[in-house]
C-alpha positions in Angstrom: 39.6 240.1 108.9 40.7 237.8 111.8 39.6 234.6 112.6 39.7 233.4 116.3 40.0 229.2 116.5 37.5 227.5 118.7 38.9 225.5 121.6 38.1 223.5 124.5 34.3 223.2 123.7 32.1 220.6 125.1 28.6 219.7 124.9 26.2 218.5 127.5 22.8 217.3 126.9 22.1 219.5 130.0 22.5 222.8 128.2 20.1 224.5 126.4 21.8 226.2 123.1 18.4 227.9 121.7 19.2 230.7 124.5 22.2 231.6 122.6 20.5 232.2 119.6 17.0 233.9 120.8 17.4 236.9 122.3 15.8 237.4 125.8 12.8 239.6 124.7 11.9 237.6 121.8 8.7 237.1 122.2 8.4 235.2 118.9 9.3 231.0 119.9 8.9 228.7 117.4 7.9 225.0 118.2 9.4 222.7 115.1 8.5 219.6 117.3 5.0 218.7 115.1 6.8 219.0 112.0 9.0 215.3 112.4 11.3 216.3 110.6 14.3 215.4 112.0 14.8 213.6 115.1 16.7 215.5 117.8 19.8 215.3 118.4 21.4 213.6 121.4 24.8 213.6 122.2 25.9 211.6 125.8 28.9 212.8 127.0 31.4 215.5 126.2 33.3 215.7 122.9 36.4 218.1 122.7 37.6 219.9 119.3 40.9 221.1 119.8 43.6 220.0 122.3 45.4 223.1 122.0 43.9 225.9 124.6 41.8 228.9 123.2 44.3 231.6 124.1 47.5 229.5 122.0 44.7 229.2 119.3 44.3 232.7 118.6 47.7 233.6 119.0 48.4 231.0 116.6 46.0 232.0 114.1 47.0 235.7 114.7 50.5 234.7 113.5 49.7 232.6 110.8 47.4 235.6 109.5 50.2 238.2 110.0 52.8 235.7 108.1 49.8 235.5 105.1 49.4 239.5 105.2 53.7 240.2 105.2 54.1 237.5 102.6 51.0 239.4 100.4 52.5 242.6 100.8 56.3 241.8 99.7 54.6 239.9 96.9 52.5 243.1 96.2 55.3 245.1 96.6 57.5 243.1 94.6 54.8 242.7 91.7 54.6 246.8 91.8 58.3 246.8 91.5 58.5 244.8 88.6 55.2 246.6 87.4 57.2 249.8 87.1 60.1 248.4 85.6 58.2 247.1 83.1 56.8 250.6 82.6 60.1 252.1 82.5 61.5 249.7 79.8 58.1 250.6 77.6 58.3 254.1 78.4 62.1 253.8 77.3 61.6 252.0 74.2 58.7 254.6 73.1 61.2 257.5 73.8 64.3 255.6 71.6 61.0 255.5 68.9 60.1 258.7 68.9 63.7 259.7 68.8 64.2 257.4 66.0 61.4 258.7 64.3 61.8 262.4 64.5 65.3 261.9 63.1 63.8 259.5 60.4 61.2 262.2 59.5 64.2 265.7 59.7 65.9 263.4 57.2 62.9 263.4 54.8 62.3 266.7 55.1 65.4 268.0 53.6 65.1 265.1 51.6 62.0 266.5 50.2 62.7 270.0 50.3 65.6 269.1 47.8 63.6 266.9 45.4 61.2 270.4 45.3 63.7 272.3 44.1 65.2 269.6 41.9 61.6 269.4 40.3 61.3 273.4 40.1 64.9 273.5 38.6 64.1 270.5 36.0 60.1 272.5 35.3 62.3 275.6 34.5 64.7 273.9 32.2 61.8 272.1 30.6 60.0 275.0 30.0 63.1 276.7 28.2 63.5 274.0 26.2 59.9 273.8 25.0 60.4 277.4 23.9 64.0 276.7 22.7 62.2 273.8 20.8 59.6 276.3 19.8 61.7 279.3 18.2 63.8 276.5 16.3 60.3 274.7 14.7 59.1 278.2 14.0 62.7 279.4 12.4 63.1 275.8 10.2 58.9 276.8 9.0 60.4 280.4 8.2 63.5 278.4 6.2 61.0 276.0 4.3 59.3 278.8 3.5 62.0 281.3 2.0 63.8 278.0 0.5 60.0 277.2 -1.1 59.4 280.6 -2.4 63.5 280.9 -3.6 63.0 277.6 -5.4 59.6 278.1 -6.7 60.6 280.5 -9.4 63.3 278.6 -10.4 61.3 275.4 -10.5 58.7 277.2 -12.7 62.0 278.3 -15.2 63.1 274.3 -14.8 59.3 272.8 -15.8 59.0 275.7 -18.9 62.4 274.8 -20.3 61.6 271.3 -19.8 58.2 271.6 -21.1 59.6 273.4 -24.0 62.0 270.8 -24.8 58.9 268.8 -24.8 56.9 270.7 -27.4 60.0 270.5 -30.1 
């Protein structure tokens, strides 16, 4: 968008501005006299805006709106630089992660893999020594037993004789 500076403009009470802003065939003409609004306005003599001529004016604001749109780019261009830099460092950090992780997560692996077969070795040796534990409860019930039945008659001999010596 450019802007063009307004120079060297003067107004005379003999000139009629309402031409400038009706078009020729407008056939439509509006008379705001009877509504007393607001008195006209009159203006004796010529009053100037600018003192610099129209043509240095727009060159003027030309250049101040090309030295706007270089300084927006390089800071545009600058902000997108340090944009992707920023990206770069994330994107470089996230890798390091992942890398970090993945050789986090190898190490638990064998980690784990060797606590499973820890657990299925210890399961196994548990188990044979619930059986182990199992044949020697059954063997020490077959000892009683024998050990019962050998002493049995021999405790009946003992409690006769002794009961004998009783009954004398």
């Amino acid at each position: 968008m450019q802007h063009y500076g307004i120079a060297n403009i003067a107004y005379h009470s003999s000139m009629d501005f309402s031409s400038f802003f009706l078009s020729q065939n407008d056939t439509y003409l509006h008379d705001f006299s009877s509504l007393d609004m607001v008195a006209p306005y009159n203006c004796i003599g010529s009053i100037t805006m600018s003192s610099v001529p129209a043509g240095e004016a727009n060159i003027q604001t030309r250049n101040a709106n090309d030295d706007r749109k270089k300084r927006r780019l390089v800071s545009n261009r600058e902000s997108t630089r340090r944009s992707r830099v920023r990206k770069q460092r994330r994107l470089d950090e996230l890798s390091s992660r992942v890398s970090e992780l993945r050789a986090t997560n190898q190490r638990l692996l064998v980690e784990l893999n060797h606590m499973i077969s820890e657990h299925s070795r210890i399961v196994r040796e548990n188990s044979q020594l619930r059986e182990e534990a199992s044949d020697l409860q059954r063997k020490l019930s077959e000892m009683e037993v024998e050990e019962a039945e050998v002493a049995a008659p021999t405790l009946l001999q003992s409690d006769t004789v002794a009961a004998g010596k009783i009954d004398l």
